[in-house]
C-alpha positions in Angstrom: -12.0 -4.8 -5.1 -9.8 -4.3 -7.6 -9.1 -6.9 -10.5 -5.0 -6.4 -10.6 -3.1 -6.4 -7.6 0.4 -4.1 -7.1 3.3 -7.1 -6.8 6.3 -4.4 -7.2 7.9 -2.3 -9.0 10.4 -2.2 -12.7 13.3 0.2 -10.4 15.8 0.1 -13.6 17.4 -1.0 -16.8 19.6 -4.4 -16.3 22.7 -5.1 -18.9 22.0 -4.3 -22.8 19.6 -6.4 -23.8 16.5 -4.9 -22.4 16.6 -6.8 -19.0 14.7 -4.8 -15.9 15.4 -4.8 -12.4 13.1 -5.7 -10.4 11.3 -4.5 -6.6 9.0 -7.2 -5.6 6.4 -6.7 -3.2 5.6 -10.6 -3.5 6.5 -13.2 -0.6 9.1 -14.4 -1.2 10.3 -11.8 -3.9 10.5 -14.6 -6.4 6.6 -15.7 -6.7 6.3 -12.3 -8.9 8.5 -14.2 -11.9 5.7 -16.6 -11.7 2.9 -14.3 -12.3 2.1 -13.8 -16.4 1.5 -11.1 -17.5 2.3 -7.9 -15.8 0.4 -5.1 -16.4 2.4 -1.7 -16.5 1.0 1.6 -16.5 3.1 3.8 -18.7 3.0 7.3 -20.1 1.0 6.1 -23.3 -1.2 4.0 -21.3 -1.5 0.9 -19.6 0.3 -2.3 -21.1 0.7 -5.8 -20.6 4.4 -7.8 -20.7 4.5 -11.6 -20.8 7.3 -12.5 -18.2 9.8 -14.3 -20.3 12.4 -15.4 -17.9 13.3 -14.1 -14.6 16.1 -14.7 -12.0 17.7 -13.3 -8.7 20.6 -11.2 -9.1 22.4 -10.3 -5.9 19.9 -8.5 -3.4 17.3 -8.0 -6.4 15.4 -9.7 -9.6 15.8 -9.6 -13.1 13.2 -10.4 -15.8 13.4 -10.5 -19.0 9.8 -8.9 -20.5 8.3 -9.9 -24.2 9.0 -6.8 -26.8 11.5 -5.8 -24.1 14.8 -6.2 -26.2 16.8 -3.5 -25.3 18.2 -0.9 -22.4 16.5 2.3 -23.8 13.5 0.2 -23.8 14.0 -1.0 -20.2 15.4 2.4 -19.0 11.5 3.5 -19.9 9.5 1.6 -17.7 11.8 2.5 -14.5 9.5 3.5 -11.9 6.7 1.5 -13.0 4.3 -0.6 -10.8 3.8 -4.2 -11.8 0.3 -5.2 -11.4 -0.8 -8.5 -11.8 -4.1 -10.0 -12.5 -6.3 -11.1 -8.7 -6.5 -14.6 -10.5 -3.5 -15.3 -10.5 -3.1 -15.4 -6.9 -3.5 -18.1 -4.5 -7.2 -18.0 -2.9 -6.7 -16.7 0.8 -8.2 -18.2 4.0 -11.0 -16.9 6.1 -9.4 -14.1 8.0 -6.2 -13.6 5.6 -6.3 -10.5 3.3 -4.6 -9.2 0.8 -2.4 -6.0 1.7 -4.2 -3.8 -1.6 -7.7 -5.2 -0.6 -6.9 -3.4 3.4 -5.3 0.0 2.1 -8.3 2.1 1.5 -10.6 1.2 4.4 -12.7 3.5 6.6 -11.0 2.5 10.7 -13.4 2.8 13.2 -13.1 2.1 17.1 -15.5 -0.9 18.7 -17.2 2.2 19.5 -17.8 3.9 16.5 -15.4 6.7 16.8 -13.7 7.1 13.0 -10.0 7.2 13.5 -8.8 7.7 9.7 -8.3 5.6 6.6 -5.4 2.8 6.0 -3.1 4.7 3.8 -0.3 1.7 3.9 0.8 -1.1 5.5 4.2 -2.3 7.3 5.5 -4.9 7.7 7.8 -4.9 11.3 8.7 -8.5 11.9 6.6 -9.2 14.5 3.5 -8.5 13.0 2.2 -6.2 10.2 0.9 -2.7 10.8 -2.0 -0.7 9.5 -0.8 3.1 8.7 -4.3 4.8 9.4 -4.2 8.8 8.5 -7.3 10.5 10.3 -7.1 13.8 12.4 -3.5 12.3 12.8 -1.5 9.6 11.9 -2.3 5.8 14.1 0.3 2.7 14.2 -1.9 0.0 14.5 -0.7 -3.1 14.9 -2.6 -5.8 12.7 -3.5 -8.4 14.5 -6.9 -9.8 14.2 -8.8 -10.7 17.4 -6.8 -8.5 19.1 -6.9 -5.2 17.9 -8.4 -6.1 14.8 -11.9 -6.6 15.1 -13.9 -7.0 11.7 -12.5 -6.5 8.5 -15.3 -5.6 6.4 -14.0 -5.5 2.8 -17.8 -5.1 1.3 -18.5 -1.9 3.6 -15.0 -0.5 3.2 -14.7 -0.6 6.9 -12.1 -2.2 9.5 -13.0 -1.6 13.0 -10.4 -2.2 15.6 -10.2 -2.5 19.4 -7.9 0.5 19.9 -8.0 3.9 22.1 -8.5 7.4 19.9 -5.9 9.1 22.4 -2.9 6.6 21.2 
């Protein structure tokens, strides 16, 4: 597994003073102003902000990043993922995962058929769903017990409780 985990993404510039807006992937959005630092991989390499101050601005977040102090700075990380260090977040239950730790995994049926690799997840309301891209592309919901068998993160394997032909 990896040691940083995606929260979001820097999706522009904010006012003059070297302010970025801000896509979190974080629930809710505003847990990612609480994570410190963020790790951004740029075009010279891979680089670590300390989150000075953060805020919601209208339907998105603003932060305010250390050695950020102005637009053209800000304007250069646009497009950026925001990683942030596994430690900082909370310790998950028995059966609760981490969205990063699923995408990846070899999905196999209860009876060993291989039906792809999670290539993303959704999240519809009701309940999330893997994206699984094999000999074509699966909608499965996840729900564990139910179509969700075993999650094996050490194997790299998820085998669900689902029919090939859907």
């Amino acid at each position: 597994m990896s040691r940083h985990l995606p929260a979001g993404e820097i999706v522009g510039a904010f006012g003059v003073c070297g302010w970025v807006k801000v896509q979190s992937d974080t629930d809710p959005p505003e847990n990612i102003l609480k994570y410190s630092p963020w790790r951004i991989d740029g075009e010279v390499g891979t680089r670590e902000f300390q989150v000075l101050d953060g805020k919601r601005h209208g339907n998105f977040l603003v932060a305010r990043l250390e050695g950020v102090e102005h637009r053209d700075q800000a304007a250069l990380l646009r497009k950026r993922v925001i990683s942030v260090s596994r430690d900082q977040f909370p310790q998950l239950k028995r059966g609760q995962y981490y969205w990063a730790d699923l995408i990846g995994l070899e999905v196999c049926t209860m009876a060993a058929v291989p039906l792809g690799t999670v290539v993303n997840m959704m999240a519809t309301g009701a309940n999330d769903v893997l994206e699984v891209r094999g000999d074509r592309e699966r909608l499965i919901p996840f729900v564990v017990g139910e179509f969700v068998r075993e999650v094996r993160l050490d194997e790299g394997l998820l085998i669900v409780d689902w029919d090939p032909d859907f």
